[in-house]
C-alpha positions as CSV (number, residue, x, y, z in Angstrom):
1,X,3.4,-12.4,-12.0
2,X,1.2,-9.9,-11.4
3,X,-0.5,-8.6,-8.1
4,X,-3.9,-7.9,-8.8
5,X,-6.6,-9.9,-7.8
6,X,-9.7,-9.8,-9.9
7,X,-12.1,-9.7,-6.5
8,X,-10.0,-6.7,-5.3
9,X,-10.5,-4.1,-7.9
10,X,-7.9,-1.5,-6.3
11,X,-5.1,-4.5,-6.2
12,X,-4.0,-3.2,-9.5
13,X,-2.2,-0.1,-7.6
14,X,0.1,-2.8,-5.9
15,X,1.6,-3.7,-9.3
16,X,1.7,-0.2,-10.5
17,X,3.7,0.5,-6.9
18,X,5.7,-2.1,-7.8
19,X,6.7,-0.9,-11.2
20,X,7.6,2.4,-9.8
21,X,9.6,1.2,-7.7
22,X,11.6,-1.3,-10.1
23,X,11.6,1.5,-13.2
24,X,14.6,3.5,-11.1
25,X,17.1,2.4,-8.9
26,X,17.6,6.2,-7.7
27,X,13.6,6.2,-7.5
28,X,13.8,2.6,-5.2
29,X,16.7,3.2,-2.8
30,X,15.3,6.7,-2.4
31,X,11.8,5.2,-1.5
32,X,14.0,2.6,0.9
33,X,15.3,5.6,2.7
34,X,12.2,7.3,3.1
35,X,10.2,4.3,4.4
36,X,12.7,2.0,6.0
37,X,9.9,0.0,7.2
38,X,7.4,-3.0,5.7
39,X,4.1,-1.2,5.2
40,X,1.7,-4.4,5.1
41,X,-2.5,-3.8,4.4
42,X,-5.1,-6.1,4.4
43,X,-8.0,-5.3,2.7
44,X,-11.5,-6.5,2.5
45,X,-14.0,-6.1,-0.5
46,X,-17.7,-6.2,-0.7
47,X,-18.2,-9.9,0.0
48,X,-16.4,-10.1,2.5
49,X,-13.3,-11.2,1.8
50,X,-10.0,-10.3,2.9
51,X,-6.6,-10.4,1.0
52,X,-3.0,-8.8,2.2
53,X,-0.1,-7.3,0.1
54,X,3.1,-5.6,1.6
55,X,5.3,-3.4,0.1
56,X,9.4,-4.2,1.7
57,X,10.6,-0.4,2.1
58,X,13.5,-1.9,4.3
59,X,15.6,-4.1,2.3
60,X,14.3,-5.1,-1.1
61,X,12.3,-2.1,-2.4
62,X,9.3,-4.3,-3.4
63,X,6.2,-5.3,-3.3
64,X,4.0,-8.7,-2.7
65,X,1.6,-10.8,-1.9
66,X,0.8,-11.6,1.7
67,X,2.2,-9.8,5.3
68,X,6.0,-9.9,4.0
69,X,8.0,-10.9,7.1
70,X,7.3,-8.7,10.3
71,X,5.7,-5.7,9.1
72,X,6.8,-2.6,10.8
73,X,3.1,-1.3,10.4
74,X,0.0,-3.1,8.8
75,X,-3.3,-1.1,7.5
76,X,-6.5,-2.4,7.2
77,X,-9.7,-1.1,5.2
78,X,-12.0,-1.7,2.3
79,X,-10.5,-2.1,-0.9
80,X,-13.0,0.8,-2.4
81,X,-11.3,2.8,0.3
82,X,-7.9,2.1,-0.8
83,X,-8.5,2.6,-3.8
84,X,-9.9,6.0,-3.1
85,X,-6.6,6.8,-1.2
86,X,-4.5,5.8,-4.1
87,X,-6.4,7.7,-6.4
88,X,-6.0,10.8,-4.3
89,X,-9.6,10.9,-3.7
90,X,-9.6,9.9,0.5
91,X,-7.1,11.6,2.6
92,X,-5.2,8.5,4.8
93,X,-5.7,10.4,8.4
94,X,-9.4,11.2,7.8
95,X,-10.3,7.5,6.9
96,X,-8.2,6.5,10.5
97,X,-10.6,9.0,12.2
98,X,-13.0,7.8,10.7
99,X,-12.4,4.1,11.5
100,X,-12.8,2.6,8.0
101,X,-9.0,2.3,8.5
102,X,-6.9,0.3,11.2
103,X,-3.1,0.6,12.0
104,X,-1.5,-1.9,13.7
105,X,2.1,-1.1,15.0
106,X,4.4,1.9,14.2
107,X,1.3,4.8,12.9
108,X,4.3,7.5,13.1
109,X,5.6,4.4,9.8
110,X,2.3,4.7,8.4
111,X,2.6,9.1,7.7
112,X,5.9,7.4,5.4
113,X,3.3,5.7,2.9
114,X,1.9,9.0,1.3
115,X,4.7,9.8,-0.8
116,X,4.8,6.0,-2.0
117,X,0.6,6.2,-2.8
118,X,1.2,9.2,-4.6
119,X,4.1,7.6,-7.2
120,X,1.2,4.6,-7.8
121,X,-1.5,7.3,-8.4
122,X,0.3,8.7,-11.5
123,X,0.5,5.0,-12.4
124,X,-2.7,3.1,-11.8
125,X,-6.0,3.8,-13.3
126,X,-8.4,2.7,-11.0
């Protein structure tokens, strides 16, 4: 079962996360032990719309629909902005000054996610 949801065009980068993440165990418990946290975003597309997605950095090494259970940190933006940052094309700290994004819990968690993003980009073709 795929992740992507047709009204959120940079969705697609959750399944190619995913697939990096399931291709290698090495790749997977390495990712665990980088992030040891749930990294939950909610994103909201042109209409108005919001959907949520998590990716379990803490036990399972994977990723899904919805909060997962107790994110350590959840981030919130646009989906055109996520999919700039997966793409490479929006850097994740200028987009928090900027307030297009929003961090709820642990932000020192959220620095952990670039590493992950950067697997997806090589991945997804957004």
């Amino acid at each position: 079962m795929g992740l992507q949801n047709d009204k959120f065009p940079s969705s697609a980068a959750f399944d190619a996360i995913n697939e990096s993440l399931q291709s290698s165990d090495a790749d997977r418990k390495d990712a665990i032990k980088q992030g040891n946290a749930v990294f939950a975003f909610t994103l909201k597309n042109k209409a108005g719309d919001t959907e949520s997605w998590h990716i379990d950095l803490k036990e399972k090494g994977a990723v899904g629909a919805g909060l997962g259970t107790k994110p350590t940190v959840t981030l919130s933006l646009s989906d055109e902005d996520f999919g700039k940052l997966v793409a490479g094309q929006a850097n994740a700290q200028r987009l928090f000054m900027s307030g297009k994004l929003k961090i709820k819990g642990d932000v020192m968690k959220a620095t952990k996610m670039q590493p992950i993003l950067q697997k997806a980009q090589t991945k997804a073709k957004l």
